[in-house]
VOLO-505483 format. One record per atom (N, C-alpha, C, CB): residue number from 1; residue in three letters; z, x, y. Coordinates in steps of 0.02 Angstrom, whole numbers, plus 50000, padded with zeros to 5 digits. Each point is the difference from the previous one (the first is absolute). Glycine has a CB too. Example, Ala and Ser with C-alpha at 12.3 -4.5 7.8 and 13.67 -1.06 7.14 Angstrom:
<pts>
   resi   resn      zz      xx      yy
      1    ALA   50390   50660   49716
      1    ALA   50000   49955   50059
      1    ALA   50000   50045   50060
      1    ALA   50062   49905   49941
      2    SER   49902   50077   50112
      2    SER   50003   50042   50059
      2    SER   50037   49961   50055
      2    SER   49892   50059   49968
</pts>
This chain:
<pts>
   resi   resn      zz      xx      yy
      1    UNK   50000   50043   49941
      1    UNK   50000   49957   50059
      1    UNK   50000   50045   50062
      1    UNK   50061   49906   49938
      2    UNK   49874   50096   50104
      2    UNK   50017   50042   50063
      2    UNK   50058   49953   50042
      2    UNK   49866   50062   50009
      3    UNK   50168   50003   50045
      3    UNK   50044   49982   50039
      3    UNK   49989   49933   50043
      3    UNK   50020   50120   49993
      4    UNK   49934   49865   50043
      4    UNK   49993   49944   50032
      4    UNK   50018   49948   49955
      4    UNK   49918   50046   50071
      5    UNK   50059   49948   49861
      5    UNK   50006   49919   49959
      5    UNK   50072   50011   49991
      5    UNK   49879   49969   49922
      6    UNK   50145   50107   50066
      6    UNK   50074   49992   50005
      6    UNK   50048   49987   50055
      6    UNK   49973   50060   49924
      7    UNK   49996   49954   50113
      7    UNK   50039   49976   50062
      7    UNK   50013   49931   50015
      7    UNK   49957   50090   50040
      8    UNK   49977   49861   49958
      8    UNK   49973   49941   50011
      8    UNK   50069   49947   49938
      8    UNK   49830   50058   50037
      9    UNK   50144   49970   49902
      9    UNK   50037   49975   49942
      9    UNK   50075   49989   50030
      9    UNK   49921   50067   49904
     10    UNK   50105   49982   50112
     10    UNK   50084   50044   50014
     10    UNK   50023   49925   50051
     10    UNK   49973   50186   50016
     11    UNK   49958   49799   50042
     11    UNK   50036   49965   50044
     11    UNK   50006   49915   49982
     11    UNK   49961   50101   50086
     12    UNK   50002   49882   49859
     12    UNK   49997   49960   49981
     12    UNK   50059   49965   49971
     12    UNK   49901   50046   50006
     13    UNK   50124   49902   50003
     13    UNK   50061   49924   49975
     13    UNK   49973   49959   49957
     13    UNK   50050   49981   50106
     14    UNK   49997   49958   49886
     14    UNK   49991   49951   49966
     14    UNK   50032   49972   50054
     14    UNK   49987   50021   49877
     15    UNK   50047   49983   50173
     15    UNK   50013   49946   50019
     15    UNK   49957   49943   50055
     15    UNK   50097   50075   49963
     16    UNK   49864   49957   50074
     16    UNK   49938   49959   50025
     16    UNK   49965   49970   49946
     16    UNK   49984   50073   50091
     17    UNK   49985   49965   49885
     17    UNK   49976   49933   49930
     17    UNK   50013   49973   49973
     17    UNK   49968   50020   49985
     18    UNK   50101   49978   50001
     18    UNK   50039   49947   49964
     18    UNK   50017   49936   50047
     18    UNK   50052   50097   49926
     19    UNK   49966   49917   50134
     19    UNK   50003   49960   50028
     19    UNK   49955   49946   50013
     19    UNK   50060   50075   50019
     20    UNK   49880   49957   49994
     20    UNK   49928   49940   49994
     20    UNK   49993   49966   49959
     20    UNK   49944   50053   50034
     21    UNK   50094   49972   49899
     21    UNK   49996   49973   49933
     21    UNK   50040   49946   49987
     21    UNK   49976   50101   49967
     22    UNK   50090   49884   50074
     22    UNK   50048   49992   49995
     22    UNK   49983   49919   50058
     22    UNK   50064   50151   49954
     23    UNK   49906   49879   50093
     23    UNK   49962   49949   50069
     23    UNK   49958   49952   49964
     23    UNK   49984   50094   50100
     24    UNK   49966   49938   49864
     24    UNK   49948   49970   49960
     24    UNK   50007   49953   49945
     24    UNK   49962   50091   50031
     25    UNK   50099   49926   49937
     25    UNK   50013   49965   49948
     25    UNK   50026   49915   50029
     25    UNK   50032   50132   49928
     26    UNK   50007   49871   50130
     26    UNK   49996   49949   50002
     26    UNK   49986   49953   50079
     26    UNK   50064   50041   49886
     27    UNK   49839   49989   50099
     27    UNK   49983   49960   50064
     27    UNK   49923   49956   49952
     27    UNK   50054   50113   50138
     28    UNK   49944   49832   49910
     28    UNK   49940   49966   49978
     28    UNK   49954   50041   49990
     28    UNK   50024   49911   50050
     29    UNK   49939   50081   49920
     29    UNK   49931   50034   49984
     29    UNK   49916   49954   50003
     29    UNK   50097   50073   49917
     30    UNK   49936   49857   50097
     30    UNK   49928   49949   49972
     30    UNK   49980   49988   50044
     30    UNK   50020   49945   49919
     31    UNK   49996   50054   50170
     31    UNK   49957   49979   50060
     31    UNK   49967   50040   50040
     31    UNK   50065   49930   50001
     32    UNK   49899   50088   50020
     32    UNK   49963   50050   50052
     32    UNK   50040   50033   50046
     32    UNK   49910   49934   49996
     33    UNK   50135   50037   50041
     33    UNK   50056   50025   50040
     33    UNK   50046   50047   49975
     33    UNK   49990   49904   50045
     34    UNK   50032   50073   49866
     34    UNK   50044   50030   49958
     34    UNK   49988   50052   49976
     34    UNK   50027   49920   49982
     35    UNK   49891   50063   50010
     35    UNK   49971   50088   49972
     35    UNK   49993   50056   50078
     35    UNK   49896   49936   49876
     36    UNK   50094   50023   50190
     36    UNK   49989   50048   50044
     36    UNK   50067   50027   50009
     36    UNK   49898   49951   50051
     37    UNK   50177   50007   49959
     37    UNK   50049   50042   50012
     37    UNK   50023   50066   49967
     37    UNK   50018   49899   50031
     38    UNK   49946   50081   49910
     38    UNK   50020   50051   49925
     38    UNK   49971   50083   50045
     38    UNK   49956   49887   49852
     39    UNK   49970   50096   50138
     39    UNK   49942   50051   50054
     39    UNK   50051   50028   50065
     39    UNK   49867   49911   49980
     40    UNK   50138   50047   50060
     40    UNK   50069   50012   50076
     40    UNK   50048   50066   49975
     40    UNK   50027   49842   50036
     41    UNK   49991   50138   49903
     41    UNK   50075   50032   49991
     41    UNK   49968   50060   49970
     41    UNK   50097   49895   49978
     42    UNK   49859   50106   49973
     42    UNK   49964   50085   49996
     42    UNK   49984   50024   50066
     42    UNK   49939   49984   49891
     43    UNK   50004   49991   50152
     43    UNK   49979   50058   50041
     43    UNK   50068   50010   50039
     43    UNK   49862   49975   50013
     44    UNK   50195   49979   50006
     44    UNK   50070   50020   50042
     44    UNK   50024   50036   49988
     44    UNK   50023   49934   50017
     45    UNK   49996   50091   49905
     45    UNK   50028   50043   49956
     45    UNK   49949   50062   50014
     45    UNK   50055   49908   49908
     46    UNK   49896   50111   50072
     46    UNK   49949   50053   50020
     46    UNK   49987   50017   50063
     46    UNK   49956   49969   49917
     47    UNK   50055   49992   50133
     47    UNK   49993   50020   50067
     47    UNK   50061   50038   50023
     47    UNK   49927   49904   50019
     48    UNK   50124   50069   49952
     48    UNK   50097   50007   49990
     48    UNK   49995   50080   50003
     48    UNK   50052   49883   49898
     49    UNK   49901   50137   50050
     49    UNK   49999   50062   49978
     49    UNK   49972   50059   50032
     49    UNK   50004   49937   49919
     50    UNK   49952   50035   50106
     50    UNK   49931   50059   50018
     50    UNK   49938   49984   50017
     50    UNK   50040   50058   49930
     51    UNK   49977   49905   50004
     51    UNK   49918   49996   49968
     51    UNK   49949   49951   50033
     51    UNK   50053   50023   49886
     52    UNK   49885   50020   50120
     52    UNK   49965   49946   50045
     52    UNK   49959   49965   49973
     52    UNK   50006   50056   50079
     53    UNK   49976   49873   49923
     53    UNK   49991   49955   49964
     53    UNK   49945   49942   50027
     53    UNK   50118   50038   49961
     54    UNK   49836   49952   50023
     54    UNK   49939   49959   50012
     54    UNK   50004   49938   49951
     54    UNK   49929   50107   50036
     55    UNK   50093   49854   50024
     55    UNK   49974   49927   49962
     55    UNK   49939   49951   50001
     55    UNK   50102   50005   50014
     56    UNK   49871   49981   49921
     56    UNK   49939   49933   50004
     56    UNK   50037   49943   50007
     56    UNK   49911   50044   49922
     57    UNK   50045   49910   50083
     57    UNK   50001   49929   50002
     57    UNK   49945   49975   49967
     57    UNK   50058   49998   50098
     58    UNK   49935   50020   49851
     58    UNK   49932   49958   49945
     58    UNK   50039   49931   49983
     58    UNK   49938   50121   49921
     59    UNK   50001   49852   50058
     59    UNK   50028   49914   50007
     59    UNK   50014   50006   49896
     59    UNK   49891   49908   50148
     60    UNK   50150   50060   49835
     60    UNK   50001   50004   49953
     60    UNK   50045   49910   49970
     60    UNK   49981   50165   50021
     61    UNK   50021   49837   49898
     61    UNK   49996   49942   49998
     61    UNK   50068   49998   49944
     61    UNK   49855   49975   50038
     62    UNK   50196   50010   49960
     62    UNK   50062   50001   49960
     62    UNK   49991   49943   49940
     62    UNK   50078   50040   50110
     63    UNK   49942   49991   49832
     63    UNK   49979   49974   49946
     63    UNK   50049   49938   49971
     63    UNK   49943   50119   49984
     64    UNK   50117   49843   50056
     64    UNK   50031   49943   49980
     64    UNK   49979   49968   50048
     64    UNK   50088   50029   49940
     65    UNK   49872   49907   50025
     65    UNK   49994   49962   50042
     65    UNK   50063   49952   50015
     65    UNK   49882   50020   49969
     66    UNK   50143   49952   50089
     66    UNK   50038   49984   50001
     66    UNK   50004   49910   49984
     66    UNK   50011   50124   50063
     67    UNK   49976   49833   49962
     67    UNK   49991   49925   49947
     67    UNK   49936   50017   49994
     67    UNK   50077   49893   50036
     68    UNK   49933   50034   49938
     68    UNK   49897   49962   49983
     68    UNK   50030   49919   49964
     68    UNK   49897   50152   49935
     69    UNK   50072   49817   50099
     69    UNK   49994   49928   49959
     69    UNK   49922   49966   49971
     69    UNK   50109   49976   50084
     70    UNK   49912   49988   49893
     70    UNK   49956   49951   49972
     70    UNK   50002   49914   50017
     70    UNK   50010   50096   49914
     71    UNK   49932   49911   50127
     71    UNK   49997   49901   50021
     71    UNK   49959   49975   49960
     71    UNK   50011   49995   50119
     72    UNK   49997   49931   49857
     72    UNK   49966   49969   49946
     72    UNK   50038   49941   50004
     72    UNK   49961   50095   49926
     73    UNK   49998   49842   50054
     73    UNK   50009   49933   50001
     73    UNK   50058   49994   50056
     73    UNK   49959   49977   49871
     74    UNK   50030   50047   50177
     74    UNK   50058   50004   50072
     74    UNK   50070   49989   49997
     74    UNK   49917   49958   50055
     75    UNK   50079   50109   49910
     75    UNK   50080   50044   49969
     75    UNK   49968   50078   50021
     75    UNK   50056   49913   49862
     76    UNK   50014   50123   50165
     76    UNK   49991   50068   49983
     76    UNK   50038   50019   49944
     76    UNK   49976   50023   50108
     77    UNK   50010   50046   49882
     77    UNK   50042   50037   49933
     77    UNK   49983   50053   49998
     77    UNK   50008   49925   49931
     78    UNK   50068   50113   50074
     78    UNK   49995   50068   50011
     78    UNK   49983   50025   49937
     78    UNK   50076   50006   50092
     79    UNK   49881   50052   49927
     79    UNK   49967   50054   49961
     79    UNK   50021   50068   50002
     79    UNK   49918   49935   50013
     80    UNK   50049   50104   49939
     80    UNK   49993   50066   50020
     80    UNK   49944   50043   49986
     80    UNK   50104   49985   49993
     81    UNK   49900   50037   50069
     81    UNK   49925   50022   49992
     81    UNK   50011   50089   49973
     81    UNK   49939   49899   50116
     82    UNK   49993   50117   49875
     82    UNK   50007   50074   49962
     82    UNK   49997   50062   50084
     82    UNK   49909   49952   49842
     83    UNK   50117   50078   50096
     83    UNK   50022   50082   50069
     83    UNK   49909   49999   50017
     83    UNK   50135   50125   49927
     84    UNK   49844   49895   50150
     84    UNK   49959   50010   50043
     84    UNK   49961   49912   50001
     84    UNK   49992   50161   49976
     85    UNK   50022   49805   50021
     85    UNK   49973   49954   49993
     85    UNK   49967   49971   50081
     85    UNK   50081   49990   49880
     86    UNK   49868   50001   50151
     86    UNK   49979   49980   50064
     86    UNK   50046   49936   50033
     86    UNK   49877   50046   49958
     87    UNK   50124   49996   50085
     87    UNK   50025   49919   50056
     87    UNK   49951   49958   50029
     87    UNK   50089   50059   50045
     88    UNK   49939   49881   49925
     88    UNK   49956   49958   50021
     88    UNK   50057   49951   50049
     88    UNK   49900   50012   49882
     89    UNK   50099   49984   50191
     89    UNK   50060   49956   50026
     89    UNK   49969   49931   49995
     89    UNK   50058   50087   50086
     90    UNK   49876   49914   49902
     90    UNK   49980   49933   50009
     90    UNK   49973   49968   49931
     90    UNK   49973   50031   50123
     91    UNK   50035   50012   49836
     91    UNK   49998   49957   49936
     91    UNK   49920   50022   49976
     91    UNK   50094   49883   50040
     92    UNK   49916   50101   49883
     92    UNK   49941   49988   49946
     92    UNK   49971   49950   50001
     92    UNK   50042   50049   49937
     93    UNK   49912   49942   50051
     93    UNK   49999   49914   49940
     93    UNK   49974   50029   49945
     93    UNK   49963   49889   50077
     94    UNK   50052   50080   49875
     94    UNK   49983   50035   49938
     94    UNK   49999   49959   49934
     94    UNK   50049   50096   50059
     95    UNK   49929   49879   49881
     95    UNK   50028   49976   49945
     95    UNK   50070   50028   49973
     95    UNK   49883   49979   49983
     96    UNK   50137   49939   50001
     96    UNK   50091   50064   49982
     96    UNK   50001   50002   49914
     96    UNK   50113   49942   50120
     97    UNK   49916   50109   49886
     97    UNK   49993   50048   49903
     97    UNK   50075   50003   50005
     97    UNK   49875   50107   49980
     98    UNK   50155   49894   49936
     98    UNK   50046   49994   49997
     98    UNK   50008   50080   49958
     98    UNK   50007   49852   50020
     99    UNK   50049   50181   50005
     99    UNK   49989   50067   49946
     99    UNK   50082   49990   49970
     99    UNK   49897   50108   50078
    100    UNK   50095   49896   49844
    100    UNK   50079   50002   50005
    100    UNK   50023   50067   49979
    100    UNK   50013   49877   49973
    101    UNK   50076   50141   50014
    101    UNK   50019   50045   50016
    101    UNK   49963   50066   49960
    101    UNK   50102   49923   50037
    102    UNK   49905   50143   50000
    102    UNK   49966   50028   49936
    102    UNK   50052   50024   49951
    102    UNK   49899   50038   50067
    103    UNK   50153   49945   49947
    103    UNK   50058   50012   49946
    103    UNK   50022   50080   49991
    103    UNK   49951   49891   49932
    104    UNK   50061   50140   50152
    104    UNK   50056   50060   49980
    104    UNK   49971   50045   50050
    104    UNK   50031   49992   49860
    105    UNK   49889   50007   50172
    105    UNK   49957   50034   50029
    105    UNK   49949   49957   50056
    105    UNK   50018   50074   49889
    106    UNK   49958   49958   50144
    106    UNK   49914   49987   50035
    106    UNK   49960   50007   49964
    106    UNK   50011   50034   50088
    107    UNK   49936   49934   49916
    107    UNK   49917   50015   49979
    107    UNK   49966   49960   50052
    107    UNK   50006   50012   49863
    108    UNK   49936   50001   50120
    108    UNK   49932   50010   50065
    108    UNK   49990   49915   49974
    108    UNK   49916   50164   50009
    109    UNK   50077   49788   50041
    109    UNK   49954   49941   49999
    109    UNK   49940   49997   49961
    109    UNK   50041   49992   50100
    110    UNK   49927   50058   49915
    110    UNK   49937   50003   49997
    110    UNK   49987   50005   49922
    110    UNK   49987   50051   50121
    111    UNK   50059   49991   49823
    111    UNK   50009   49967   49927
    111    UNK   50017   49942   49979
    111    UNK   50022   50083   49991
    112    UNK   49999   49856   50035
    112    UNK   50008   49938   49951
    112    UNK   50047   49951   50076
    112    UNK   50014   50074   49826
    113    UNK   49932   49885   50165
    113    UNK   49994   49956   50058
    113    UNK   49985   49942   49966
    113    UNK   49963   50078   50089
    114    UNK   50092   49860   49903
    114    UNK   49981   49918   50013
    114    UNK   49993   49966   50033
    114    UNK   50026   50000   49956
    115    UNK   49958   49943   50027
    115    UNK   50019   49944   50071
    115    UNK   50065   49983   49990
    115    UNK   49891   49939   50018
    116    UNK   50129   50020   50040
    116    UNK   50070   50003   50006
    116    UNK   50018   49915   49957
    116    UNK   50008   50097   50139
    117    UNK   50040   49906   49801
    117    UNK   50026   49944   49976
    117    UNK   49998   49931   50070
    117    UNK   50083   50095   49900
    118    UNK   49909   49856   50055
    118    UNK   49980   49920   50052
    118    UNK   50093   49972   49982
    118    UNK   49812   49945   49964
</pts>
């Protein structure tokens, strides 16, 4: 190991990273805001330090969707829809299919699709 990685190594803790760990464990993670504060508290911590730090803003798309219903014979009924699933605020129309459970797991629609029991 040359001297510099030893040096670098030498100054190195656990206790800053644990702490994030410790922050992280119990903050939301499922809304856009929740994932940006997460982002906030790294570059704060890295800036804290030294370190100089460039942030993006790419648009990106969080994988729980948060509800989804289903309207039919003018009733709703909550659903759930699958991780990345499109927002639609204004709705489908669509034929309604009935899928039942897959008993323990996910699978793809697109293998075994009925109509929905009368």
């Amino acid at each position: 190991m040359d001297d510099v990685t030893h040096a670098v190594l030498a100054e190195i803790g656990l206790d800053e990273p644990w702490g994030l760990v410790e922050v992280f464990a119990r903050q939301p993670r499922e809304k856009p805001d929740d994932a940006n504060r997460g982002a906030d508290l790294l570059i704060e911590r890295l800036r804290r330090h030294g370190i100089p730090v460039t942030v993006h803003q790419p648009e990106i798309f969080l994988s729980l969707p948060i509800r989804a219903e289903v309207r039919a014979g003018g009733r709703s009924f909550a659903a759930k829809p699958p991780a990345f699933a499109a927002n639609r605020p204004d709705g489908v129309t669509a034929p309604l299919l009935h899928l039942p459970a897959a008993g323990g797991g996910t699978r793809s629609i697109a293998t075994r699709t009925r109509p929905a029991p009368r």
